[in-house]
N, C-alpha and C positions, 0 to 999 in steps of 0.2 A: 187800486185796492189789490192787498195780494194774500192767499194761503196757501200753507203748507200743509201736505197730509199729516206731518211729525208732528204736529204744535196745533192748540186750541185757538178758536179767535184770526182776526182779521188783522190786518194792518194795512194802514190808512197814509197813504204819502200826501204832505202838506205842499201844497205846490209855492204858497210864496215862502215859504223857509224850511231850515231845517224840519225834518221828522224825530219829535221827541222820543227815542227806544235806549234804552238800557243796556250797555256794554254787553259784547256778547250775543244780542238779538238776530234771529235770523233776517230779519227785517230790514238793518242795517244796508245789508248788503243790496237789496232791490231799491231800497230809496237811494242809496248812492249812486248806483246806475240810471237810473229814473232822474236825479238832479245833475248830474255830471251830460247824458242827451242833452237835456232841455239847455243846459248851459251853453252847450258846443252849437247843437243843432236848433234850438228853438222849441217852438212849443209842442207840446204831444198831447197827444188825445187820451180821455180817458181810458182807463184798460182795467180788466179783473184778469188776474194771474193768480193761475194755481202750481203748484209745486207738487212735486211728488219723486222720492226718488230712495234708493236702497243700500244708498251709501251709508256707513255709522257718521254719526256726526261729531267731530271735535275731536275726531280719530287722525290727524293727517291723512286724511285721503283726498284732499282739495275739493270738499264738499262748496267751501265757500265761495272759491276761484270759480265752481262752476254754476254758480247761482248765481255770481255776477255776469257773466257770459252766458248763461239761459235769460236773464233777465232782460240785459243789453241789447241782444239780439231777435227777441221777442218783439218788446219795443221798437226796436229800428225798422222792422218787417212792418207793424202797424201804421208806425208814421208814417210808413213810407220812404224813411229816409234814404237808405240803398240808392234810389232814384234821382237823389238830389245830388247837386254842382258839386254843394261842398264835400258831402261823400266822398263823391268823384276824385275830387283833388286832393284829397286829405289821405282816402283810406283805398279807394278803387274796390277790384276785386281781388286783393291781395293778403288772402290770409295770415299771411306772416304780420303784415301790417295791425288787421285787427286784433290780432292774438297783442300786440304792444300795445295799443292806443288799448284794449278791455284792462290789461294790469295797470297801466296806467291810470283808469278810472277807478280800479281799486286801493290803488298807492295812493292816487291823489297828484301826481306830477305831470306837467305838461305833456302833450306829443306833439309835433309838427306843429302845426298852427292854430290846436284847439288848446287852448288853456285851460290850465290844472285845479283843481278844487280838493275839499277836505279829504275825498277818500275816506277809506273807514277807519284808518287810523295806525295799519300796520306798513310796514316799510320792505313790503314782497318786489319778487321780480316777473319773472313773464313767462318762468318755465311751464308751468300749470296749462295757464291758460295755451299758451301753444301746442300742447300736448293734445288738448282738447278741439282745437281745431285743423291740426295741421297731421294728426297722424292718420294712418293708414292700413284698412284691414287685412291681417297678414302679414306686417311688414312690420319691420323695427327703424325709427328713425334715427338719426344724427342732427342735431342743432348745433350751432353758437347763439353766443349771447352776447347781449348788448355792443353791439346792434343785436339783433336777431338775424339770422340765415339757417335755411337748410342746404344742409350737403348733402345727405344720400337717405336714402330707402335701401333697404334690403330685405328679403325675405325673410320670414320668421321658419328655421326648418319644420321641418314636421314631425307632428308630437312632443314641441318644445311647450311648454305654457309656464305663465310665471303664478308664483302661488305668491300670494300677500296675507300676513296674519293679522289679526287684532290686538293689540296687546291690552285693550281694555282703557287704557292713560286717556284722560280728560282733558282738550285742551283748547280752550276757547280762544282764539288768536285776537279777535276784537274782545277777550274778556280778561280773565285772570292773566291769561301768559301772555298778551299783548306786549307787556314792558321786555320781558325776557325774549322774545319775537325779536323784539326790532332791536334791543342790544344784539345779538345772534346776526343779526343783519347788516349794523353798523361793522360790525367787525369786520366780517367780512367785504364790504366795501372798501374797508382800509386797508386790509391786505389786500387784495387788487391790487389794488393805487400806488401799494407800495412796492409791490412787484412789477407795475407798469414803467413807473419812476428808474427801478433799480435794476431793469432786468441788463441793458447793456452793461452795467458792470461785473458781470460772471461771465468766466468761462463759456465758449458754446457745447465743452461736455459735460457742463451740473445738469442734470437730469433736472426737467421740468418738477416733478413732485418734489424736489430738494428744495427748488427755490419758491416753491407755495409752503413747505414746511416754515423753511426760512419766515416767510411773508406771516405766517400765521403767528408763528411765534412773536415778529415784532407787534403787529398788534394788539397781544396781550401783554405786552414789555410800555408800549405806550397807549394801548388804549383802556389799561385796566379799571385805574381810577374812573374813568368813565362809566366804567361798563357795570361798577359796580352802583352806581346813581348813586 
């Protein structure tokens, strides 16, 4: 069972199937981590989980990335799992590692050797969740992606602070802008790929932003019809 202080009511995860919720539901996101465990790990015990936090919700601010990884990790600490073999061999003590295999249970796509399930339905990647477990107070990190790695830590100077605004925009990633979400995603995967593909054929002085320019633009050259559904 789980609550939120934002939202009225309970919500109640079905252990032998899906949880019936509504596009959008904060809900979503704890029964997907809740059935994505029991799938990899096995069975888990009952839990009440409450929620509470001061983030705006549906604001991009990765409110949801982090309800899956409060959720996930809630539960792992219960079952006990941390302690167990497959842990061990799967995930370790490896942050880097869980920050992949927690988006992974929100995308839905395998990791190592636990296999993939529905996810909540969007086609995210793993920045969020790394930020949330890998960064550091004081310090400004460096990532890659996919793989994931960290390169450096450095100091944040003093008296620097970053200011983030609200702009007010509504936008429920598991709701209305789901579709627009994962077109926005897809593309970008293409352009990767296509920049992956095509990079030994440039110059080694096209400047890196040239050739993701390049890469962007062909994606809308052939992925438009797509993208437009």
């Amino acid at each position: 069972m789980a609550r939120s202080s934002a939202f009225d009511g309970e919500v109640v995860i079905d252990a032998d199937g899906a949880t019936p919720l509504p596009p959008g539901h904060w809900g979503r996101y704890v029964a997907t981590a809740w059935h994505r465990l029991r799938a990899n790990f096995g069975e888990l015990p009952a839990a009440e989980l409450t929620f509470s936090s001061d983030l705006p919700l549906a604001a991009g601010m990765s409110s949801s990335s982090a309800l899956v990884v409060a959720s996930a990790l809630a539960l792992a600490d219960l079952a006990g799992l941390r302690e167990t073999e497959l842990w061990a061999s799967e995930l370790g003590d490896d942050r880097l590692r869980w920050a992949t295999y927690l988006a992974a249970t929100e995308n839905g796509v395998t990791f190592a050797g636990l296999p993939g399930s529905a996810g909540v339905g969007t086609r995210g990647g793993s920045e969020d969740h790394t930020g949330m477990l890998c960064s550091r107070p004081g310090q400004l990190g460096q990532f890659g992606f996919d793989p994931v790695a960290r390169h450096r830590h450095v100091a944040l100077p003093s008296g620097m602070v970053f200011v983030v605004g609200l702009s007010g925009v509504i936008a429920e990633k598991t709701g209305a802008a789901q579709a627009q979400y994962n077109r926005a995603s897809d593309a970008g995967a293409f352009a990767s790929d296509w920049l992956a593909r095509h990079r030994a054929a440039f110059p080694h002085r096209v400047q890196a932003d040239t050739l993701v320019t390049d890469a962007a633009a062909a994606a809308q050259r052939v992925q438009r019809p797509y993208l437009r559904g």
